[in-house]
N, C-alpha and C positions, 0 to 999 in steps of 0.2 A: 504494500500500500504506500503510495507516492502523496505526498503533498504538492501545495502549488508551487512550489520550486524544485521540482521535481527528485525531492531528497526521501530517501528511503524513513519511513515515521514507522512502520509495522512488518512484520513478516512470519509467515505463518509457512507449516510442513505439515503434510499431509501424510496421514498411514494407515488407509485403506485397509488391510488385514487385520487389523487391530480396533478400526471405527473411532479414533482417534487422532485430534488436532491438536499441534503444539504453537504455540506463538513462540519466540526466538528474539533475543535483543536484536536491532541491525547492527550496533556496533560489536557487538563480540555474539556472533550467531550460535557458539556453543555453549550460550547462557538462557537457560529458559524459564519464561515470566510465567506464563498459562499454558494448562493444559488442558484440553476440553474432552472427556470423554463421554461419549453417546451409546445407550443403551435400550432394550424394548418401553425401557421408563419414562426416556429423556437425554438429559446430560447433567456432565457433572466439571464444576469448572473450579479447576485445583489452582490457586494461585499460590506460585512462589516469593511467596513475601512474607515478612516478619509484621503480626499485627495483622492481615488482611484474613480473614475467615475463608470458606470456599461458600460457592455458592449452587444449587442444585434447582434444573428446571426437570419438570416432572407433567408427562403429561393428564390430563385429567377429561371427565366425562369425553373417553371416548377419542381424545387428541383433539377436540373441539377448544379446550383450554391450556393453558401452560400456566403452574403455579410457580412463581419463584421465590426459595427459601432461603435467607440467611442463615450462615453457619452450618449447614448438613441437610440433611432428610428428615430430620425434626426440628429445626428450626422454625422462628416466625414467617407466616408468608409476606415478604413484601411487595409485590406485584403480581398483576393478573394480567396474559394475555390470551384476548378470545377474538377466534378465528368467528368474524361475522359474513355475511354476503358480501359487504363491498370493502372489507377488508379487515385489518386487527387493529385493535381498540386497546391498548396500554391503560392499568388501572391500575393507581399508588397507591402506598398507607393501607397493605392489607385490603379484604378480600370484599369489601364494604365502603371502599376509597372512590374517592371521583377519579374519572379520565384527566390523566393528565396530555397523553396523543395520541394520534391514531397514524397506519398505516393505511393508505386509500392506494385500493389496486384500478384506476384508472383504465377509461376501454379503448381500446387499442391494444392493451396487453404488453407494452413497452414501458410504462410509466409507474414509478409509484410515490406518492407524493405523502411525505410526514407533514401532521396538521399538531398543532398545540392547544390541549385545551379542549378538543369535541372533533366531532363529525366534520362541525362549519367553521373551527378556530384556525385558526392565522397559519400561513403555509412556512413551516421550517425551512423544509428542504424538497425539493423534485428529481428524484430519482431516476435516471431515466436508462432503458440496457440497447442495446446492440446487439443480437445476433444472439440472442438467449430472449424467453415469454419471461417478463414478469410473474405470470402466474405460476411459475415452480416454485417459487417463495412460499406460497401458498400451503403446502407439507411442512409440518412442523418441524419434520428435524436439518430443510434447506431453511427454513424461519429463522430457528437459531443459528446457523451459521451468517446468515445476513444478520441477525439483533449482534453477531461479534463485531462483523466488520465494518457496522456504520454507528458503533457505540462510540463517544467518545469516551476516552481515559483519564486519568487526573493528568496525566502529563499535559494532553493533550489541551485540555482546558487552563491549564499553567500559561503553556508556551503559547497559546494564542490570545490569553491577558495579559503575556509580556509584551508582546507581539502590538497590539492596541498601544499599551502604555507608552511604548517605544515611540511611536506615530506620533501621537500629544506632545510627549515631550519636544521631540523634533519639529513639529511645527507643520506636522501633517494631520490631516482630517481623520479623523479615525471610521474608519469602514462600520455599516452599518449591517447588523446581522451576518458577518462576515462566516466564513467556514473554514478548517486549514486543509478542507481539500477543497477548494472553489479555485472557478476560473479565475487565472488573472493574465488572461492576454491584452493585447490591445483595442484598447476600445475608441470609440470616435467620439470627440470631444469638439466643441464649437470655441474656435479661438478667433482672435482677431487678423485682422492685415498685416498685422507684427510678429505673430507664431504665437503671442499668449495670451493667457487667459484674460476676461478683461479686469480691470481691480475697481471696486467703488474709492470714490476718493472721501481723504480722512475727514473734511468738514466743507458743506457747501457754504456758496459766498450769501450775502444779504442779501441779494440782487434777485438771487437766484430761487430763495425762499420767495419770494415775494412773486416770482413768476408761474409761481407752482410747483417747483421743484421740491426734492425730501430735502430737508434739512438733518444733518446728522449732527446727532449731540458730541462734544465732546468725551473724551473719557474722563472717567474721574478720578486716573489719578493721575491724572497731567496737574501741574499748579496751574494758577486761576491769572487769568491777563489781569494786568492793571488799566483802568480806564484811562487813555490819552488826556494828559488836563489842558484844557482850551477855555473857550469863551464861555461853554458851559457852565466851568466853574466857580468861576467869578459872579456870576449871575445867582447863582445858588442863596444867596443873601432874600433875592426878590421872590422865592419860589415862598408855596405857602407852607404850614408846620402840618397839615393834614395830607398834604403832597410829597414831602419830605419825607415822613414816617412811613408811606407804600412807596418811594423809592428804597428807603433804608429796607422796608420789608424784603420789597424783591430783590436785594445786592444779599442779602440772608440769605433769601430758599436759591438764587444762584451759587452761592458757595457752599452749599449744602450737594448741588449736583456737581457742581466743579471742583470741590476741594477733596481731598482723605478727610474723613471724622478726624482722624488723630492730629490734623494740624487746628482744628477749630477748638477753643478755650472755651468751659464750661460756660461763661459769661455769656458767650456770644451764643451758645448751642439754645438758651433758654429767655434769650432776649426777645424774639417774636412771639416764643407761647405765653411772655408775660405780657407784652405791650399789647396782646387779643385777648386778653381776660380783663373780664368786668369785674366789679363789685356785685355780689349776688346778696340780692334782699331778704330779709329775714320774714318767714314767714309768720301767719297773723296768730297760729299757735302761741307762739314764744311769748305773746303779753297775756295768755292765761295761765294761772297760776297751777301749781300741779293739784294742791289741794284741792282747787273745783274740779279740776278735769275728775277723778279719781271718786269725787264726793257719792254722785250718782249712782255709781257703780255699788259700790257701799252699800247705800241705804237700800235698794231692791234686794239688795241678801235677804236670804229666808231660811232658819233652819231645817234642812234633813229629817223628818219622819223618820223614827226606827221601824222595821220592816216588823209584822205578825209573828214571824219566824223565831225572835229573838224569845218571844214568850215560855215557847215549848221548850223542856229541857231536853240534853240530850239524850236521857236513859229512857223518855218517852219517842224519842226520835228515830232509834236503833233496837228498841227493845221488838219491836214487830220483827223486823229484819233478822233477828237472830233466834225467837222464836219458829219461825216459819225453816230454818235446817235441817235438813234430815239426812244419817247417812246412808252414801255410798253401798249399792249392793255390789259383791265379787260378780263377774263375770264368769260363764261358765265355763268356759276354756279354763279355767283354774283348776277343775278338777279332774282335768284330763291330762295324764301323765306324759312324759315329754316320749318317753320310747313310743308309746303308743299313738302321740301324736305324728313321729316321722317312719313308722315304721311300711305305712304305704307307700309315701316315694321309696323309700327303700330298695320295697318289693317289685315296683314299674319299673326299676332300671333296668336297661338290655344293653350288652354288651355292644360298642361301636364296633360298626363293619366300615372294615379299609374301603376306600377308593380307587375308583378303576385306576387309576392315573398309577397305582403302585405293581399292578402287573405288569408296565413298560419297561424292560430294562430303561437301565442309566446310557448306556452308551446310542440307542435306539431313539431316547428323546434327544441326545445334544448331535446327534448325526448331520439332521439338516442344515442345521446352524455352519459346523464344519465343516461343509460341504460350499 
């Protein structure tokens, strides 16, 4: 198995007499990670690793299902896949879990497209074969050798987040729902009369806003221009003090977008949300006294009636209740002795007769197989 740069990522040996698959490091091919062995059961997938459990698919109702078990053949099941009509249906978290994808065997018979999430969830990946039907996947034990080869591995998902990371840092785009076996030939790109891409520019002019053009904001953490002092300035005497303060306002919320928080001084961060707060009026509560408010409430008090109940004593309360007792008669199973209680099953047992299956010799049943 090749990635997009056409470097060796997986490699697997086949050994047919045996119904047995080995995966193989590429760098040192006499080291092996997985082993997959297939049987009338399933398979059973031995990983060479310190800390990683094996894990065992098994077929069920029939090879209509593939249970798959953590840790052995008595492990928890953590996935279910069922072979439906229009293809297999992946189900997490045990045997009672939502679909997490499905496998959709598309017609034409060339296609087979991984969806996330359902039937109608978002397309992974499309599958697509050459010169072989789709529809042989279709058999569970070709199922499982395709759920190996289009599984990613933790490596895999390592090196294609480093992979990402790498792109960012450098100053490249990072690929969207990328694969690290996806095409990456050449593809056709719209450039300019100069060979490239075209670049928006960093800030449009005033002219240009005003024409209808986007105006791009500055970034914020460029420092903040100082305004050119001119005639303007000077004239600032003759502006009014209610005119002055929504200028001060807005030279604020611009360096609020123009500057870093960290250059703006708590003084200045808290200057606008003071000079837009009012004085708030006290409400017409406040000049009643608490005494009156509370008085009314008071005086409609009314004592609590003790309940009829309290009259009765308790020895008149329960004395019914404990008169009215009576004991417990034995059951008559009591007087029947225990020998003579089991002694009919006993006497029904018959001796089990073997099963045809034990007149086959041994060599007679595994002939076929060997053969």
């Amino acid at each position: 198995m090749l990635d997009a740069k056409k470097v060796i990522r997986r490699q697997y040996l086949f050994d047919p007499s045996s119904d047995m698959m080995t995966e193989c490091d590429p760098a040192n091919p006499g080291r092996i990670l997985r082993r997959f062995v297939f049987d009338n059961y399933g398979m059973v997938e031995e990983v060479f690793a310190f800390g990683q459990p094996p894990r065992t698919f098994r077929y069920e109702d029939g090879g209509n299902r593939i249970a798959v078990r953590e840790g052995g053949d008595y492990g928890a099941v953590g996935k279910l896949f069922t072979f439906e009509e229009n293809g297999v249906s992946e189900t997490g978290w045990g045997r009672n879990g939502e679909i997490e994808r499905v496998f959709v065997f598309e017609r034409g018979n060339d296609t087979i497209t991984e969806r996330a999430g359902g039937w109608f969830g978002d397309v992974e990946r499309v599958i697509v074969f050459e010169r072989i039907n789709a529809s042989v996947f279709r058999e569970p034990e070709s199922f499982l050798q395709f759920l190996m080869f289009t599984e990613w591995s933790e490596s895999d998902r390592e090196a294609h987040i480093n992979e990402e990371v790498a792109k960012i840092r450098g100053g490249k785009p990072a690929s969207s729902g990328g694969s690290p076996y996806a095409y990456t030939g050449n593809r056709s790109a719209s450039q300019n009369a100069g060979g490239q891409a075209p670049r928006m520019p960093a800030r449009a002019s005033r002219n240009d806003t005003d024409n209808g053009s986007i105006d791009f904001i500055q970034d914020a953490d460029a420092p903040a221009q100082a305004a050119p002092a001119g005639p303007m300035s000077r004239r600032s005497a003759s502006i009014p003090v209610e005119e002055r303060r929504q200028q001060r306002d807005r030279d604020v919320q611009d360096r609020y977008t123009n500057v870093r928080s960290a250059e703006i001084d708590l003084q200045d961060r808290f200057e606008r949300a003071r000079s837009g707060r009012g004085e708030l009026s006290k409400g017409k509560s406040v000049e009643i006294p608490i005494q009156e408010r509370f008085e009314h409430a008071r005086g409609e008090r009314e004592p609590l009636s003790r309940g009829k109940s309290v009259e009765i004593p308790l020895e008149e309360r329960f004395g019914e209740a404990h008169a009215d007792r009576e004991p417990l008669s034995r059951g008559k199973s009591v007087e029947i002795p225990l020998e003579e209680r089991f002694e009919n099953a006993r006497s029904d047992r018959k001796k089990l007769s073997q099963g045809r299956s034990a007149e086959i010799p041994y060599d007679e049943r595994r002939g076929g197989r060997d053969r």
